[in-house]
C-alpha positions as CSV (number, residue, x, y, z in Angstrom):
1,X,-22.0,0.5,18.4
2,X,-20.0,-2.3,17.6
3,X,-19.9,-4.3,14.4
4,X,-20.0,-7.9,14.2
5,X,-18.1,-9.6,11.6
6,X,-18.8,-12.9,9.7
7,X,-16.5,-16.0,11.1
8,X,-13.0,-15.8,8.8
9,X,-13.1,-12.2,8.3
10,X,-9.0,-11.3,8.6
11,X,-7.9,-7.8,8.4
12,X,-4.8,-7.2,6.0
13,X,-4.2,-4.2,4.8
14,X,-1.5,-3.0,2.6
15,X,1.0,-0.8,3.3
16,X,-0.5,1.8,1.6
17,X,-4.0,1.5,3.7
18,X,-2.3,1.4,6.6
19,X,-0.2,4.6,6.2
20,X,-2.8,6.5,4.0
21,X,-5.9,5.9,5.9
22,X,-5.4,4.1,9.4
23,X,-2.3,5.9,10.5
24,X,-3.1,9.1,9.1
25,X,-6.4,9.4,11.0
26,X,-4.8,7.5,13.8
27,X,-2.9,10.7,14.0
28,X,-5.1,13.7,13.5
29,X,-7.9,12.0,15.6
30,X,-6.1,10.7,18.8
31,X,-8.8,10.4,20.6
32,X,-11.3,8.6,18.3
33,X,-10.9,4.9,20.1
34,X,-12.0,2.8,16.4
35,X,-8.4,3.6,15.4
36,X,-6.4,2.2,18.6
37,X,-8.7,-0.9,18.3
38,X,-6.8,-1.6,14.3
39,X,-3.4,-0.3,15.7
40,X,-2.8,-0.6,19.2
41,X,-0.2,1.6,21.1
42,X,2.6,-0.6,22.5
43,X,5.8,0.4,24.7
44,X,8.1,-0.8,22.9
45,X,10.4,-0.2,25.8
46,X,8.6,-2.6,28.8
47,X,8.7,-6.0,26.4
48,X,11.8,-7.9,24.9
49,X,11.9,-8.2,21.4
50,X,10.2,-11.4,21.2
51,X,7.7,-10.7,23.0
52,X,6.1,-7.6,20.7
53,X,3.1,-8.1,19.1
């Protein structure tokens, strides 16, 4: 189930959020797909600098 969220919703987290909660559970729950959704997996190796998201 998908949420739907309200026109001008932006997602910024802190660094702290990101590292404490996101990444953390991005880590020990690799194959929970909400997490890859907030940080995506990128090769960093098949773009050019400029062109990383």
């Amino acid at each position: 189930m998908e949420e739907q969220l309200v026109p001008g919703f932006r997602f910024y987290p802190t660094e702290e959020e990101l590292v404490g909660y996101y990444l953390q559970h991005k880590l020990l729950n690799p194959l929970d797909d909400r997490f890859s959704r907030i940080i995506p997996v990128v090769n960093i190796y098949e773009h050019d600098p400029w062109q990383l998201p």
